[in-house]
KENUMAR-190157 format. One record per residue: residue in one letter; x, y, z of N, C-alpha, C, CB in turn. Coordinates in steps of 0.1 Angstrom, whole numbers, plus 5000, padded with zeros to 4 digits. Atoms other than C-alpha are relative to their C-alpha. Glycine has a CB too. Example, Ala and Ser with C-alpha at 12.3 -4.5 7.8 and 13.67 -1.06 7.14 Angstrom:
BEGIN
REC;a;5009;4988;5000;5123;4955;5078;5009;5012;5000;4990;5000;5012
REC;s;4991;4989;5000;5137;4989;5071;4992;5011;5008;5004;5005;4986
END
This chain:
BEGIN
REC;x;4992;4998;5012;2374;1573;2708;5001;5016;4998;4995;4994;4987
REC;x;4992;4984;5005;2392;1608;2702;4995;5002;4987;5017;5000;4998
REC;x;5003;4995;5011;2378;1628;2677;5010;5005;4994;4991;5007;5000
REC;x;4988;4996;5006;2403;1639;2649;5004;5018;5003;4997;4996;4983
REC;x;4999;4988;4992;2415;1673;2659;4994;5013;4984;5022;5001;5008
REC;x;5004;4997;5008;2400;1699;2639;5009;5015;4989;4988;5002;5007
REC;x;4990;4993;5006;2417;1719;2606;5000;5017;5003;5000;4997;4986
REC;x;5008;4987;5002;2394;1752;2607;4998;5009;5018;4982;4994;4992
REC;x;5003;4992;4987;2392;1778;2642;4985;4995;5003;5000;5019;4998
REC;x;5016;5001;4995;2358;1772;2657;4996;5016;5000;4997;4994;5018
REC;x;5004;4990;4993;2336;1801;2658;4989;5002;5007;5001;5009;4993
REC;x;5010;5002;4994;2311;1812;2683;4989;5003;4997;5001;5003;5009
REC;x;5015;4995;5002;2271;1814;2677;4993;4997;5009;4993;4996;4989
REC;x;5009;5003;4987;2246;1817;2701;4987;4995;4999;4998;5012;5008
REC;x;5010;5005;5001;2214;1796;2696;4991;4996;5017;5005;4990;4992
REC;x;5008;5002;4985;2183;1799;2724;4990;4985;4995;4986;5018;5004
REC;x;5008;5011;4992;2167;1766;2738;4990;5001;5006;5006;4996;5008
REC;x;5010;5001;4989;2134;1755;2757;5009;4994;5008;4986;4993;4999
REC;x;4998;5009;4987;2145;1743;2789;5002;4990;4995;4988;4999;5011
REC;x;4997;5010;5001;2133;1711;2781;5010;4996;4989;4991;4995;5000
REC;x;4988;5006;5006;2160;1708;2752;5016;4997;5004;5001;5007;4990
REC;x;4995;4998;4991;2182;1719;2772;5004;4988;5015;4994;5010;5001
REC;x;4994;5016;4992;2178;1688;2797;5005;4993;4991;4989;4991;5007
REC;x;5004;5013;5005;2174;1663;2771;5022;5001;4996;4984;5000;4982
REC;x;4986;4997;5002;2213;1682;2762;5012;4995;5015;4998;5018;4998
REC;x;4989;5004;4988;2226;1676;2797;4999;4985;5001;4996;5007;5015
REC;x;4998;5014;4997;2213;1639;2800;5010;4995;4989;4985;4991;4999
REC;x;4991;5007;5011;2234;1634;2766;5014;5004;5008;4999;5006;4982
REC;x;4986;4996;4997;2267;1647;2786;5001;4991;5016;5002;5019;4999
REC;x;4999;5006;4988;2258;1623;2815;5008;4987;5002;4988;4998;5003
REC;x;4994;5015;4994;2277;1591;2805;5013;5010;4990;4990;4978;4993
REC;x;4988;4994;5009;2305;1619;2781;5001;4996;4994;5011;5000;5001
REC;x;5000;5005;5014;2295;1604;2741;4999;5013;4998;4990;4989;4993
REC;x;5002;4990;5005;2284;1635;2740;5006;5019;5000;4990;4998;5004
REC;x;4988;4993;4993;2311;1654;2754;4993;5006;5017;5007;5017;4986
REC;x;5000;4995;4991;2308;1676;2787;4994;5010;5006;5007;5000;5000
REC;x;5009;4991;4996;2286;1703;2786;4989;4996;4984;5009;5018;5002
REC;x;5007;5002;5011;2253;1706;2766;5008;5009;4992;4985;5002;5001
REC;x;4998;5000;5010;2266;1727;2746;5012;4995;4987;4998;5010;5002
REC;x;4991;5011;5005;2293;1706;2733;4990;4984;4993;5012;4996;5015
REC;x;5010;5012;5003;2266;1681;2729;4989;5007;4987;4990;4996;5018
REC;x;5005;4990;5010;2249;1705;2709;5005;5001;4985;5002;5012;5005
REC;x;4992;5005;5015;2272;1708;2682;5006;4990;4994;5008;5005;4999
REC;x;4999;5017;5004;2278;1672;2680;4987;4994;4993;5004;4990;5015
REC;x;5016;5002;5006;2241;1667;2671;5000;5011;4985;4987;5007;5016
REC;x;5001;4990;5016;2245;1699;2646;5005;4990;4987;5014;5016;5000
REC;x;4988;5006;5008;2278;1681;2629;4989;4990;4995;5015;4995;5009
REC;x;5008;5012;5007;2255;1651;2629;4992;5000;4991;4994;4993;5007
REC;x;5012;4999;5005;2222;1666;2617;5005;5001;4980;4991;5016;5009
REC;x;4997;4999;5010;2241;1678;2588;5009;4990;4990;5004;5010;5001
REC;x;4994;5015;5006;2263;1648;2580;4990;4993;4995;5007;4988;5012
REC;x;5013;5004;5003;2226;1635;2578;4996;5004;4989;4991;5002;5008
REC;x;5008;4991;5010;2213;1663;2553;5014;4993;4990;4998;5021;5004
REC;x;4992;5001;5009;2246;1653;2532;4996;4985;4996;5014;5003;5004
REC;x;5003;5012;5004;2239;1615;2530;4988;5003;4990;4998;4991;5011
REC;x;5013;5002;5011;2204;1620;2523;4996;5008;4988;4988;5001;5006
REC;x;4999;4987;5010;2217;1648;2493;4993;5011;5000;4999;4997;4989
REC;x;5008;4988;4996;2196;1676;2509;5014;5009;5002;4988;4998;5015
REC;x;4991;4988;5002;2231;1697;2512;5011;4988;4991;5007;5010;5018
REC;x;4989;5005;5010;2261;1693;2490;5013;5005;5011;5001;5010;4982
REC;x;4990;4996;4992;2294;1689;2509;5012;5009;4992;5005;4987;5005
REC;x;4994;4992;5003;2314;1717;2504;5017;5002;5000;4993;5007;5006
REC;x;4986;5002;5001;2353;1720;2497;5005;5016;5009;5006;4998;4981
REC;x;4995;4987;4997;2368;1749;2520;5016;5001;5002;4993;5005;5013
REC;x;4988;4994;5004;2403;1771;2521;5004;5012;5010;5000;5005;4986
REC;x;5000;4984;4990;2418;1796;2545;5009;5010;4989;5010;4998;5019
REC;x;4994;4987;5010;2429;1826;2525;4999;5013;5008;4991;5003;4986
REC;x;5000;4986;4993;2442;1857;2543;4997;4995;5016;4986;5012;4994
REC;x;5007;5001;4988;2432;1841;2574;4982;4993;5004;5002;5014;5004
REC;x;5011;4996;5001;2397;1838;2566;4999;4983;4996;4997;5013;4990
REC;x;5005;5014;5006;2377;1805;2557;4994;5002;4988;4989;4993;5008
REC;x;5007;4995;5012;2366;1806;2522;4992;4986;4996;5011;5007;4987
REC;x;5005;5009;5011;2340;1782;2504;5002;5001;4988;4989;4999;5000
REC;x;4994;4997;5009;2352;1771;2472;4987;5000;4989;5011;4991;4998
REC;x;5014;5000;5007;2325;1772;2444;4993;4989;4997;5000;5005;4990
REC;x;5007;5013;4999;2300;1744;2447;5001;4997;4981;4981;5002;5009
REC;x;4997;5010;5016;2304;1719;2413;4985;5005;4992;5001;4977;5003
REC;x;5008;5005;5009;2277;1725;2387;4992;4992;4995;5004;4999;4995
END
């Protein structure tokens, strides 16, 4: 299944790995759930971890806006 196409630019950050996470990253891109490279597999696990933190109300999902070009967070609710 196709993931919905996304509204916001991606941007790039660079996060260092052991090795072994780093496999455990490639066996997830071995049958493509996980997309195609680890690091595509990587940020699918992020997206997730934090979809997670939102259920279990450890973050608050946030409303964002592009203005000027720019991504803006809007001010979290009270």
């Amino acid at each position: 299944m196709a993931r919905p196409s996304n509204s916001f630019d991606s941007v790039s950050m660079t996060i260092a790995v052991t090795p072994q996470i780093k496999m455990y990253l490639e066996d997830l891109t071995l049958d493509g759930t996980y997309g195609s490279s680890p690091a595509e597999a990587a940020r699918l696990l992020i997206s997730q971890a934090i979809e997670a933190k939102m259920k279990d109300g450890l973050l608050t999902r946030r409303k964002f806006m592009i203005q000027d070009g720019e991504v803006m967070a809007l001010p979290l609710p009270a």
